[in-house]
N, C-alpha and C positions, 0 to 999 in steps of 0.2 A: 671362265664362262659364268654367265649368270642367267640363270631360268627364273621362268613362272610356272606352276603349275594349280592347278585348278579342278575337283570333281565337281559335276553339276548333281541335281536332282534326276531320280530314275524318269525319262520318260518315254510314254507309251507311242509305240512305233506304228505310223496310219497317218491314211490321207487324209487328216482334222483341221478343221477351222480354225483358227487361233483367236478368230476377230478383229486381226490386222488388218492394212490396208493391201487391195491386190492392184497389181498394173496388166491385167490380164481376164483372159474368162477362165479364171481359175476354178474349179470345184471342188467340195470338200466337204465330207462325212460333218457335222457340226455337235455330235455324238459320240463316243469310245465304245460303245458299247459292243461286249463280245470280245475284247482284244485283249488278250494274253501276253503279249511277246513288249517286253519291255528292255532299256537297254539305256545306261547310263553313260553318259559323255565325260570325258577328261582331255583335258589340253597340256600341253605343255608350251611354253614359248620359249623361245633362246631371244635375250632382250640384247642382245650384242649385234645380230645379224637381222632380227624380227623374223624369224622361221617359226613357223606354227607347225605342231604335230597335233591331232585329234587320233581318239582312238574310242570307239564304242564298244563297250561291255554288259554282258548281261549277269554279271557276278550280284551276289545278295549282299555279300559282304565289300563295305568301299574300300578299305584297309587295306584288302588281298586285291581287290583289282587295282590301287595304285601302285601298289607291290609288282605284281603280275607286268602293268604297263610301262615301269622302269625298267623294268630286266631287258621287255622289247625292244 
């Protein structure tokens, strides 16, 4: 079997503008402010079959949540 795996940068969780393009009446805070709760994404991929796993983490240390998210 052969994988990917991947942590991203911590990001802040809310309904925020990104400044991308929308296809929609989308709305969105354009502002963080006030928000606390943050939470770091990791992926893994099986590049044999193309199955994507994501797993969101609010861990401080990246080390222990990629630890933590193999065990998974």
């Amino acid at each position: 079997m052969r994988i990917s795996m991947d942590c991203k940068a911590t990001a802040k969780i809310g309904e925020y503008s990104r400044g991308g393009k929308t296809r929609g009446d989308n709305s969105a805070a354009d502002h963080d402010m006030g928000r606390r709760e943050k939470h770091t994404p990791f992926g893994m991929a099986n590049e044999d079959d193309g199955r994507l796993h994501m797993i969101l983490g609010s861990s401080a240390r990246t080390g222990d949540f990629i630890t933590d998210s193999l065990y998974e």
